[in-house]
ZAVO-891919 format. One record per residue (C-alpha): x, y, z; residue in one letter. Coordinates in pm, whole numbers, m for minus. Example, Ala and Ser with C-alpha at 12.3 -4.5 7.8 and 13.67 -1.06 7.14 Angstrom:
BEGIN
+--------+--------+--------+-----+
!      X !      Y !      Z ! res !
+--------+--------+--------+-----+
!   1230 !   m450 !    780 !   a !
!   1367 !   m106 !    714 !   s !
+--------+--------+--------+-----+
END
This chain:
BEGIN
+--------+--------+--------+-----+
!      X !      Y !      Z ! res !
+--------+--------+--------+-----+
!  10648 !   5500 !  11454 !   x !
!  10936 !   5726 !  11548 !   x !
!  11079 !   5969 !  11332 !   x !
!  11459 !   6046 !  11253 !   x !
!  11503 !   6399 !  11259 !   x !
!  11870 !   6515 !  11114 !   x !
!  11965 !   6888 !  11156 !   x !
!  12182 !   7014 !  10966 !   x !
!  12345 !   7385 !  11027 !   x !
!  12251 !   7633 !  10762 !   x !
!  12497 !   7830 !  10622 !   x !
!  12362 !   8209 !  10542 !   x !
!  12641 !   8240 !  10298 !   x !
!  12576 !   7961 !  10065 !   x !
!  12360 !   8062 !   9781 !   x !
!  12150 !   7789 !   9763 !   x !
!  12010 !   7840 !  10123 !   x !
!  11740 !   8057 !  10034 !   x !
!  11612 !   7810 !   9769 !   x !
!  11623 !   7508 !   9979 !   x !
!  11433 !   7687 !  10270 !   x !
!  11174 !   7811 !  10046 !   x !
!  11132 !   7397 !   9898 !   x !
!  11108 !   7319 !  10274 !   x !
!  10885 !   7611 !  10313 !   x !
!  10653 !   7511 !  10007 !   x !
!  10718 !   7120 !  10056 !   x !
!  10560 !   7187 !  10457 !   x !
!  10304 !   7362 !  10353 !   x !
!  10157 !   7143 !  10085 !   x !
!  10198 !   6828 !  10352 !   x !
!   9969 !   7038 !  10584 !   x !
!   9754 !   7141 !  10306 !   x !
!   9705 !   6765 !  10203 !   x !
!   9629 !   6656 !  10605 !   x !
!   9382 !   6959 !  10619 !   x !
!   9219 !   6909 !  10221 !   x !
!   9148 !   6487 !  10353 !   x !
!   9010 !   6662 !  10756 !   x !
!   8781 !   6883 !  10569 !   x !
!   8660 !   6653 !  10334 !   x !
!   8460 !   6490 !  10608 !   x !
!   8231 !   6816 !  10607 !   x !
!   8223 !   6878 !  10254 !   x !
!   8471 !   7141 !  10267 !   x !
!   8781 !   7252 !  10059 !   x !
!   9100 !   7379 !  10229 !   x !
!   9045 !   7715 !  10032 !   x !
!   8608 !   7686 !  10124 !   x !
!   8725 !   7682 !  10499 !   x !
!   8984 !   7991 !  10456 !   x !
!   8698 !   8204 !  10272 !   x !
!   8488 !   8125 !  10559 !   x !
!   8728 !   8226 !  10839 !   x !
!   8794 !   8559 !  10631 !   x !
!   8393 !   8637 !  10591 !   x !
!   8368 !   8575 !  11008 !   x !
!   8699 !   8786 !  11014 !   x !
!   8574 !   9057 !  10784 !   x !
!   8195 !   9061 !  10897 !   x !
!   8050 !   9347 !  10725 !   x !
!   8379 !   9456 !  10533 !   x !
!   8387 !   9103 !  10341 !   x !
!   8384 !   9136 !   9949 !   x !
!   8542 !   8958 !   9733 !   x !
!   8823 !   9233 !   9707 !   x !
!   8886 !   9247 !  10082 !   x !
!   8895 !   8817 !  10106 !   x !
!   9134 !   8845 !   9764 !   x !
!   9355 !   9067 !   9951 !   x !
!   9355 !   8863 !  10277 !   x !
!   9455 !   8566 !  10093 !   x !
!   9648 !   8671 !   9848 !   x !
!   9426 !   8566 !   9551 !   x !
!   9334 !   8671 !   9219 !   x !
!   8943 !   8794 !   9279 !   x !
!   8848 !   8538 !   9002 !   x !
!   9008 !   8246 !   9164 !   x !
!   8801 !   8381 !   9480 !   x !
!   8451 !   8418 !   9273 !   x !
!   8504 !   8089 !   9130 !   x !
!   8507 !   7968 !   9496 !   x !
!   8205 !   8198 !   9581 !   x !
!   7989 !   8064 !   9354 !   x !
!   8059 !   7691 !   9437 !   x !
!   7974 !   7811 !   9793 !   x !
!   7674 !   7973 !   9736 !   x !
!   7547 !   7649 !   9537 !   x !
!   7631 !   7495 !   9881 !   x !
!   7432 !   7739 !  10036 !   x !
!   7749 !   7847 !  10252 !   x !
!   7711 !   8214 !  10157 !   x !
!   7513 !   8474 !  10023 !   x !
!   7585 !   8787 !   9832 !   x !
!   7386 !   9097 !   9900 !   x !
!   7422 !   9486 !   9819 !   x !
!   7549 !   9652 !  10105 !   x !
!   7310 !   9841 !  10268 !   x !
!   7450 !  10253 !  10219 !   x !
!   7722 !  10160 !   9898 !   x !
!   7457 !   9982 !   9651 !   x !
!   7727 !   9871 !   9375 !   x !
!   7949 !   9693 !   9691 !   x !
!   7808 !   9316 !   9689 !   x !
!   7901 !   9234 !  10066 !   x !
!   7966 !   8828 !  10108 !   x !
!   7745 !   8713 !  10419 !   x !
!   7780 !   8385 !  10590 !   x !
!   7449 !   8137 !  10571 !   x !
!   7311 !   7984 !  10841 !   x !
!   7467 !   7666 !  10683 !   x !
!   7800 !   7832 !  10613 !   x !
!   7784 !   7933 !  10982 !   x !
!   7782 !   7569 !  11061 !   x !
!   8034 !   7496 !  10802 !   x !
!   8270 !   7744 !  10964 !   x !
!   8251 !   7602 !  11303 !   x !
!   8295 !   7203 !  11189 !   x !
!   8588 !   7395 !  10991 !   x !
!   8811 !   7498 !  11290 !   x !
!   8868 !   7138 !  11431 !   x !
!   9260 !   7106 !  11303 !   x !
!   9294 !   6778 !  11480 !   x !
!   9532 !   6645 !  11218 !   x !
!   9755 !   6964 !  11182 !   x !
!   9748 !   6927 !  11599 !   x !
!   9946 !   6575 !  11558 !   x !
!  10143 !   6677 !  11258 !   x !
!  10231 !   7006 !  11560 !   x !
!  10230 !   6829 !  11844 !   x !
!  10648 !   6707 !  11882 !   x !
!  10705 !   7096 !  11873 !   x !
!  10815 !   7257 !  12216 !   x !
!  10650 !   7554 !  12305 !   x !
!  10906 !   7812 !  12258 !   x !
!  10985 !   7628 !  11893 !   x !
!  10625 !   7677 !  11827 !   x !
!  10596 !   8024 !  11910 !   x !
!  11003 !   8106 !  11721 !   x !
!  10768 !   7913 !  11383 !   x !
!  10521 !   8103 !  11435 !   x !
!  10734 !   8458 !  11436 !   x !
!  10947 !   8350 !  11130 !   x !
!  10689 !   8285 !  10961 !   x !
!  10472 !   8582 !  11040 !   x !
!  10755 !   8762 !  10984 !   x !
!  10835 !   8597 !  10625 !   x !
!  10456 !   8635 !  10548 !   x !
!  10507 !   9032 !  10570 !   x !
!  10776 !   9080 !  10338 !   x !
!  10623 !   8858 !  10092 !   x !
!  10305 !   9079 !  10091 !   x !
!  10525 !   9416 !  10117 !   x !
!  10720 !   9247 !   9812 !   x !
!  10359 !   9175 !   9652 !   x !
!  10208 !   9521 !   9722 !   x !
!  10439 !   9797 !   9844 !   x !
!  10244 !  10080 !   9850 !   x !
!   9933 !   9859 !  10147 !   x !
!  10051 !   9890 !  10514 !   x !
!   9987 !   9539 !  10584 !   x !
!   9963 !   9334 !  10934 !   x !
!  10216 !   9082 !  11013 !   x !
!   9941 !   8862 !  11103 !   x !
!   9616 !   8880 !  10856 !   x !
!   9304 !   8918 !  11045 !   x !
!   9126 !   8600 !  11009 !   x !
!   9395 !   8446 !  11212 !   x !
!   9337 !   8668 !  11546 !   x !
!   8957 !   8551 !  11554 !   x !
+--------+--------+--------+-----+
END
């Protein structure tokens, strides 16, 4: 199957632009989401299941479910809803941190260990990727980095925030 790609020049002056690149934006990422949510399934995983888990490896000792809301951008009781599913999984357990008894720190199961490792096989986001160049790949990955910081300075201007979050330098 070949694809027909048509580029079209964007014009920084027309007002629409921003809305159509944010559809494009939003219409990507919910194709990727879609490739990833059917991948995962075949572990027994959730697109947001495998996230959490890359943030708890990311995190370590400093996961809670306020550090993994901030990381992703979530509402804590969207995360905790998630938590609790993956602690019926036995994915994850929550335990008092050691020194700071009213912190609950978010640990990683033997079994969510496991789950975390089947989770970073992306072979379907690697062919939905794979007819980008390398220096389009790494301009993507820049923009988007770069998009991803405003939106969380926008979000929260008072945190000093990364341009890349930390789960994705593992």
């Amino acid at each position: 199957m070949t694809l027909d790609y048509q580029i079209r020049s964007v014009n920084p002056q027309k007002e629409d632009d921003d809305s159509n690149l944010c559809h494009l934006i939003s219409l990507t990422a919910s194709a990727l989401a879609r490739a990833r949510k059917k991948e995962l399934a075949r572990f027994g995983l959730t697109p947001r299941q495998a996230q959490i888990l890359g943030v708890i490896r990311s995190l370590q000792d400093k996961a809670t479910l306020t550090s993994i809301s901030r990381e992703l951008l979530l509402e804590p009781y969207t995360v905790n809803t998630v938590l609790t599913q993956m602690k019926i999984k036995g994915l994850i357990n929550k335990v008092r941190h050691p020194v700071h008894k009213v912190v609950i720190q978010v640990v990683l199961t033997e079994k969510g260990f496991r789950a975390y490792q089947s989770s970073l096989r992306y072979d379907s986001i690697r062919r939905i990727l794979q007819n980008l160049e390398v220096d389009e790949r790494a301009l993507l990955h820049s923009s988007l980095s770069r998009i991803l910081l405003q939106a969380r300075q926008e979000l929260e201007p008072d945190t000093v925030w990364s341009a890349v979050p930390s789960y994705l330098l593992i």
